[in-house]
C-alpha positions in Angstrom: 0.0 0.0 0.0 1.3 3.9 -0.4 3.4 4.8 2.0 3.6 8.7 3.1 5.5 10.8 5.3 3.9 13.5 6.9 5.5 16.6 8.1 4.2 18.3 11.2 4.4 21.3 14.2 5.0 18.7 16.7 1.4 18.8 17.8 -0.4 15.8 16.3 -3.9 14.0 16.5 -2.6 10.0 16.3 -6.1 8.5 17.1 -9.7 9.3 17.3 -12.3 6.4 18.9 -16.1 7.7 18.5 -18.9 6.1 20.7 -22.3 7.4 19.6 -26.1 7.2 21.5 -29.1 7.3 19.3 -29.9 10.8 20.8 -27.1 11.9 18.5 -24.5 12.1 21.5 -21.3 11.7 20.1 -17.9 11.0 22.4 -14.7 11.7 21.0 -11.5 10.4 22.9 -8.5 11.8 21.0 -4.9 10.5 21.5 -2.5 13.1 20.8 1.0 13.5 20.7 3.3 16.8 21.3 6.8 16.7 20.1 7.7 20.4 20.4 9.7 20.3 23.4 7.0 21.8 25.8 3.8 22.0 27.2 1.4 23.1 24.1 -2.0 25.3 25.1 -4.8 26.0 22.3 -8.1 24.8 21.6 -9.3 21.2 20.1 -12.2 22.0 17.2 -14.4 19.2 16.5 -17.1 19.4 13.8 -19.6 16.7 13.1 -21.6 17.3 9.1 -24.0 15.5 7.4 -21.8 13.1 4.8 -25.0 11.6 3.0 -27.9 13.5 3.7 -29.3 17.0 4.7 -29.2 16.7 8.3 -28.5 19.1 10.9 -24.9 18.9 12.5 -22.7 20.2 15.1 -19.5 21.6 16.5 -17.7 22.1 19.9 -14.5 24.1 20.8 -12.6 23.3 23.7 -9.3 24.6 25.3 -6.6 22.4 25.1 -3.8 22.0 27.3 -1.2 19.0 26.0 2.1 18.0 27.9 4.9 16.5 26.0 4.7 13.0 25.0 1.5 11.2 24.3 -1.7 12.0 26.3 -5.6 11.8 25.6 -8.2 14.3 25.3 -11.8 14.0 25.8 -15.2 15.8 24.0 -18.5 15.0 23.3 -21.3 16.8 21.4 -24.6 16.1 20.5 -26.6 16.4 16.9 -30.0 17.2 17.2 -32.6 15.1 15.6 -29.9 12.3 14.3 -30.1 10.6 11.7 -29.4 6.9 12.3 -26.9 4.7 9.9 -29.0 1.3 9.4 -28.0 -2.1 7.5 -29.2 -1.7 4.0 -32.7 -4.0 4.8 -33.9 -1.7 7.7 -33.0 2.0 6.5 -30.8 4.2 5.1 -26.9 3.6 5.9 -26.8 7.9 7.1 -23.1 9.0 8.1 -21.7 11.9 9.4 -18.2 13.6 8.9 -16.1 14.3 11.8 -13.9 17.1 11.5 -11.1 17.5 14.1 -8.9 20.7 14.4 -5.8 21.7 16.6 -5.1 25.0 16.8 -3.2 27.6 18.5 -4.3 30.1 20.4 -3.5 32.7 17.2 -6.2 30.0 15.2 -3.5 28.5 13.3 -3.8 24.9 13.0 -1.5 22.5 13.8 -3.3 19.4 13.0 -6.8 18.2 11.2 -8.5 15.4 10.3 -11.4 14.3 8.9 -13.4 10.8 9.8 -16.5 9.2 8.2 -19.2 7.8 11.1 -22.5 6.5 11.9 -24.6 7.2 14.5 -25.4 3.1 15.9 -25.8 0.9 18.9 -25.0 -2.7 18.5 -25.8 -5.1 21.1 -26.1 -8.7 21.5 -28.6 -10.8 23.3 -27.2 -13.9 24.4 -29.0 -16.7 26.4 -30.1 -19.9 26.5 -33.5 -19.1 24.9 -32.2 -16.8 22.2 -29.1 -15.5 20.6 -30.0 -12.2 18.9 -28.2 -8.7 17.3 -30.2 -5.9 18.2 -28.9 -2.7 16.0 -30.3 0.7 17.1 -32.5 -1.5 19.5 -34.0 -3.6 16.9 -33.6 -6.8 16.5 -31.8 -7.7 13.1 -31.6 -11.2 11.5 -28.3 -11.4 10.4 -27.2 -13.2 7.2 -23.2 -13.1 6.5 -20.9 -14.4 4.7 -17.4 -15.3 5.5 -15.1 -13.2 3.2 -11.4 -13.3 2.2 -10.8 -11.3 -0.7 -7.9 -12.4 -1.9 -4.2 -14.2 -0.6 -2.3 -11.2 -1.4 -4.3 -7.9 -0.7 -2.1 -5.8 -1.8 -3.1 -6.6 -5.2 -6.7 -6.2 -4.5 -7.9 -2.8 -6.0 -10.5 -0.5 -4.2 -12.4 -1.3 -7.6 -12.8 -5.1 -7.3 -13.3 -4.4 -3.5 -16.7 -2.3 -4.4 -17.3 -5.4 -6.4 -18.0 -7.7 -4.0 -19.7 -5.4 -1.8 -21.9 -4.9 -4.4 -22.5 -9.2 -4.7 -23.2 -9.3 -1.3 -25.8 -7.0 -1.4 -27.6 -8.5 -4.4 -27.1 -12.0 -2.9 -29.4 -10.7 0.4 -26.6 -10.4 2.6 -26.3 -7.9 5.2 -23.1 -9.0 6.9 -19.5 -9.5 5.7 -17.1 -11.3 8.1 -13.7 -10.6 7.5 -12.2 -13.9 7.8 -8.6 -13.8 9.9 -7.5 -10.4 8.5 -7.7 -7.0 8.8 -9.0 -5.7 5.3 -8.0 -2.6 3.0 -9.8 0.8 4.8 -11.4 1.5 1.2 -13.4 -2.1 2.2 -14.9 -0.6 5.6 -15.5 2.6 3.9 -18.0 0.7 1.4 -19.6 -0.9 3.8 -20.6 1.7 6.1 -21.9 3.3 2.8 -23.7 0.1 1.9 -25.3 -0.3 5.0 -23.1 -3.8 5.1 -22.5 -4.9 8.7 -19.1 -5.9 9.8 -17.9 -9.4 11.7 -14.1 -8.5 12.4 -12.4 -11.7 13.3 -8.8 -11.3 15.2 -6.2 -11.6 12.4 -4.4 -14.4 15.5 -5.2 -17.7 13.0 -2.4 -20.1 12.2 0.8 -16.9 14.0 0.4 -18.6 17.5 1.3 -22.1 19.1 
């Protein structure tokens, strides 16, 4: 896959982990990392949009105060009147773009990036009378296949990817397992957009004793 190298102020946003509530809360925990040789003070911007639809948004600005090394910082906003992403057979798959800013207190930024997300629950219901995924609190019957898209996926294109997103759907699926691997990000992307759910095995098969 490309490889980059990216060039920054020493201030950087390394991850971002979104848990969402279908009253359109949305909690951000950023890990970031400050390289500059000392304590960093702006503001963290974060910027929620409507990706796939015309639904309302919304934005926060918090002060930011980040010590040297790597440490986490915490938000949370809330959309009004959210718009719910849905596998393909119970609604519309609606996402929402994330927009995440570090800036200085002069407003120049130092970092930004930009992440694709749905507002879900996913919950399972596991007993001895009934074993039973429940996605926004409805109960879903799931129907999956397990899926391996190739033995080298470095020579699978995002193209040929889309492909068999595209079979799964017209073969009444509504789940993809990715079998022992992590796949190429373009595959996730096309899922989330065609309200395909996601098994994720552990990619641990046949590496351990």
């Amino acid at each position: 896959r490309p490889v980059s190298l990216i060039l920054d102020a020493g201030v950087s946003i390394d991850r971002l982990r979104l848990e969402t509530t279908l009253d359109g809360t949305v909690m951000a925990r950023l890990t970031v990392s400050n390289a500059t040789g000392a304590a960093w003070r702006g503001m963290v911007e974060l910027e929620a949009t409507a990706d796939n639809h015309d639904g309302a948004g919304a934005s926060i600005t918090l002060p930011a105060a980040i010590p040297l090394g790597e440490s986490m910082i915490e938000a949370q906003l809330c959309i009004p009147q959210p718009r719910l992403w849905w596998p393909w057979d119970h609604g519309d798959p609606n996402l929402y773009r994330l927009t995440t800013r570090l800036q200085d207190e002069s407003g120049a930024v130092y970092d930004q990036r930009e992440n694709p997300f749905g507002i879900r629950t996913v919950r399972l219901e596991r007993s001895s009378e009934r074993f039973t995924y429940f996605i926004n609190e409805r109960p879903v019957a799931v129907r999956g296949s397990s899926y391996m898209p190739g033995l080298y996926l470095s020579q699978y294109s995002g193209a040929a990817l889309a492909h068999d997103v595209a079979l799964a759907r017209e073969a009444n699926l509504n789940l993809m397992r990715v079998h022992v691997h992590v796949s190429p990000p373009e595959f996730y992307d096309l899922c989330d957009r065609a309200g395909m759910l996601v098994f994720q095995d552990f990619e641990l098969n046949w590496v351990q004793d």
